[in-house]
C-alpha positions, -999 to +999 in steps of 0.1 A: +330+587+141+303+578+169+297+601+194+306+584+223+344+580+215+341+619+215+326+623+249+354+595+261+381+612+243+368+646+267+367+627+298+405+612+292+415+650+285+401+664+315+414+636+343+454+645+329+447+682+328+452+707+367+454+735+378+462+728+410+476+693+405+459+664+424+426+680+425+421+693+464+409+720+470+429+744+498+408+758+529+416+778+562+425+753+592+387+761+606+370+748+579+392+716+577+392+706+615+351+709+614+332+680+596+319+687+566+285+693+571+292+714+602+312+738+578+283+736+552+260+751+580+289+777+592+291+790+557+251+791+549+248+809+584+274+836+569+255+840+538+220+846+564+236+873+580+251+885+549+223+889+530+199+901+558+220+927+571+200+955+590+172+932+589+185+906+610+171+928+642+132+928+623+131+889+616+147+887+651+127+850+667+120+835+630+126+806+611+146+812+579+149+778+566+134+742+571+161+712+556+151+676+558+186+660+562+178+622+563+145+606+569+143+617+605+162+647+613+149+683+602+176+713+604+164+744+609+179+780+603+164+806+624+172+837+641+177+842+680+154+862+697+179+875+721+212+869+709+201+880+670+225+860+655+212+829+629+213+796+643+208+761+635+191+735+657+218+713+652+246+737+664+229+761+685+198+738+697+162+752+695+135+762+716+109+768+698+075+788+701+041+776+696+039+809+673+070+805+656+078+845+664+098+842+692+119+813+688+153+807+709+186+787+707+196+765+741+220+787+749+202+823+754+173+796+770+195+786+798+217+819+800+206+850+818+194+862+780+163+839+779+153+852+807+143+893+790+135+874+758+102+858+772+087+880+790+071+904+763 
């Protein structure tokens, strides 16, 4: 028998075969009312903070991660100098230093926050 009516034969057995019956997956409301890239960048920020941990206050100001999403736009994962949480330019926004060490999101920029961040 020729290899290819096995691999079919597979294929046929694993569209009539569930678990959980028409093939969707089931996630929290959050997830589902964001778009999907959106909850892509949530979920990558969790793992950031997850796996930095105590760390997060050391890297505070630098960029984590460079991501070419199409031809134009560039996402960048960094961490807020003064807010010390891990942002995205896309959510957040970015202000970014010449440096690259003390880099801010829009909203610690604009906020009484940006204001301690710069000075030092």
């Amino acid at each position: 028998m020729p290899r290819t009516t096995k691999k079919k034969a597979a294929k046929k057995g694993k569209k009539g075969f569930s678990i959980l019956g028409d093939g969707k997956s089931s996630r929290g409301d959050d997830e589902e009312s964001l778009p999907k890239d959106e909850a892509g960048r949530l979920k990558i920020k969790r793992q950031y903070q997850e796996l930095l941990g105590i760390r997060m206050a050391k890297l505070a100001g630098r960029i984590l991660n460079r991501e070419r999403i199409d031809k134009t736009v560039e996402g960048i994962y960094f961490i807020c100098v003064s807010c010390q949480k891990v942002c995205h330019n896309l959510d957040e926004g970015l202000v970014e230093d010449p440096d690259n060490a003390r880099n801010i999101c829009v909203p610690c920029s604009t906020g009484a926050g940006g204001k301690d961040a710069n000075r030092s």
